[in-house]
C-alpha positions as CSV (number, residue, x, y, z in Angstrom):
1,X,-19.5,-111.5,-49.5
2,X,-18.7,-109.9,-46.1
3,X,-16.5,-107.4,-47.8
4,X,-19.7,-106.2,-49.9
5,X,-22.0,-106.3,-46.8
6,X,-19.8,-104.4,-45.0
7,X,-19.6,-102.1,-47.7
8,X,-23.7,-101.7,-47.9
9,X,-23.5,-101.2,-44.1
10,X,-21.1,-98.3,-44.2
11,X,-22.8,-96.8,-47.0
12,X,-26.1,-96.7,-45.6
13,X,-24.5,-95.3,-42.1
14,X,-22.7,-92.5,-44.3
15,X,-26.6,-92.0,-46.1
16,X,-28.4,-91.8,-42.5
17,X,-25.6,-89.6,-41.2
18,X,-26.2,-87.2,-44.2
19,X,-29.9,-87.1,-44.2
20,X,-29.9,-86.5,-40.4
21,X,-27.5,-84.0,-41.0
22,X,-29.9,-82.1,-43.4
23,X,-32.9,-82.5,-41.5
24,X,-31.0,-80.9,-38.4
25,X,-30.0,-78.0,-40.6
26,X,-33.6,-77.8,-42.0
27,X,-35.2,-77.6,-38.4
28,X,-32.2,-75.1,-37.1
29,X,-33.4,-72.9,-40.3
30,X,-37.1,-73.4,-39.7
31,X,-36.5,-72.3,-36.4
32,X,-34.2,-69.2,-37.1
33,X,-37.3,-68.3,-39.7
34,X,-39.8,-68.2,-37.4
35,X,-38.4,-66.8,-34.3
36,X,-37.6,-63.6,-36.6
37,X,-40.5,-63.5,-37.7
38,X,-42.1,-63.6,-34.3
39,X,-39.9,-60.6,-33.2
40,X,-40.2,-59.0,-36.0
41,X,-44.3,-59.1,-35.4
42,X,-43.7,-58.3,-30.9
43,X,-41.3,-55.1,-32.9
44,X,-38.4,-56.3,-31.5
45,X,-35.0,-56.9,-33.5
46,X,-34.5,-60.2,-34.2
47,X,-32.1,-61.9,-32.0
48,X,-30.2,-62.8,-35.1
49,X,-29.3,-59.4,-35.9
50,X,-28.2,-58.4,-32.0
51,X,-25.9,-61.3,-31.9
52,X,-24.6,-60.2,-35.6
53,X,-23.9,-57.1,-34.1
54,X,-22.4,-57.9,-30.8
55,X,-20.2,-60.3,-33.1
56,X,-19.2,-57.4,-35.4
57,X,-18.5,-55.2,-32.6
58,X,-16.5,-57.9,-30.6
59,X,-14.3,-58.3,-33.8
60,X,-13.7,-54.4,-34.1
61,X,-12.5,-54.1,-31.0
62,X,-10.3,-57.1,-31.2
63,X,-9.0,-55.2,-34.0
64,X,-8.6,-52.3,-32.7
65,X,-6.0,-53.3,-29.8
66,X,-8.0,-56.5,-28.0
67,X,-10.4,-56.7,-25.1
68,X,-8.1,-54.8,-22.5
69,X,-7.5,-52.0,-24.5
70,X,-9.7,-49.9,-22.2
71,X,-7.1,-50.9,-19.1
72,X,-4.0,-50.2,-20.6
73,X,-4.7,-46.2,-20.1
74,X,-7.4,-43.7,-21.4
75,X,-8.2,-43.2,-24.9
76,X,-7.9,-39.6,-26.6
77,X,-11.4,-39.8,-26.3
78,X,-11.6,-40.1,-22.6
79,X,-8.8,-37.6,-22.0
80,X,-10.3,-35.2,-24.3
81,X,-13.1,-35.5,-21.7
82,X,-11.2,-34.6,-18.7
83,X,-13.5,-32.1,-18.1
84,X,-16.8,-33.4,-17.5
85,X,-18.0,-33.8,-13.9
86,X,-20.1,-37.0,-13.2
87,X,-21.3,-36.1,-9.7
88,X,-21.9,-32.8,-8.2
89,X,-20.9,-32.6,-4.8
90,X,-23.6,-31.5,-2.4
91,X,-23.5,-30.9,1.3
92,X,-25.8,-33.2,3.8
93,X,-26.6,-31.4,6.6
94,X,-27.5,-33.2,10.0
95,X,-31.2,-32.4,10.8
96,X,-32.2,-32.3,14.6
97,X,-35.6,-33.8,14.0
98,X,-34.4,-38.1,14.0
99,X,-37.0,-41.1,13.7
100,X,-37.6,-42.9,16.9
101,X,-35.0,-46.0,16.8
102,X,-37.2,-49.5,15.8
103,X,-37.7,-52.1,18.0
């Protein structure tokens, strides 16, 4: 007898588990649902989507020699693009006229 009620008790543990399971899936896709949609109303890109990307992107540059790839030395890229300048240099000149110091 207390080999079948222990039996009952684990199966209706294992049945709760499952259903709670579901219902937490359920919610997490009710909620995924509607939060696109409510971006996808405000014209934004679903958040869904960004993370996707950011993933995919991630993974690509995994792939394509890690995360310090970019410290190991320049890419043919960036030393095709020796010659760009970033910041022109321009001359500051000391003017005579100077605020009164604050007190």
């Amino acid at each position: 007898m207390n080999a079948l009620l222990a039996w009952f008790f684990k199966l209706a543990l294992a049945a709760a588990a499952l259903i709670f399971a579901a219902s937490l899936l359920l919610a997490l896709l009710v909620i995924l649902v509607v939060s696109s949609l409510w971006s996808l109303l405000h014209g934004r890109k679903p958040q869904v989507a960004v993370l996707w990307t950011r993933y995919r992107d991630l993974t690509r540059g995994m792939a394509q020699g890690g995360p310090w790839a970019a410290a190991r030395g320049p890419t043919a890229q960036a030393r095709a693009s020796d010659d760009i300048v970033d910041v022109q240099v321009k001359e500051v000149r000391e003017s005579a006229q100077r605020l009164p110091p604050r007190d």
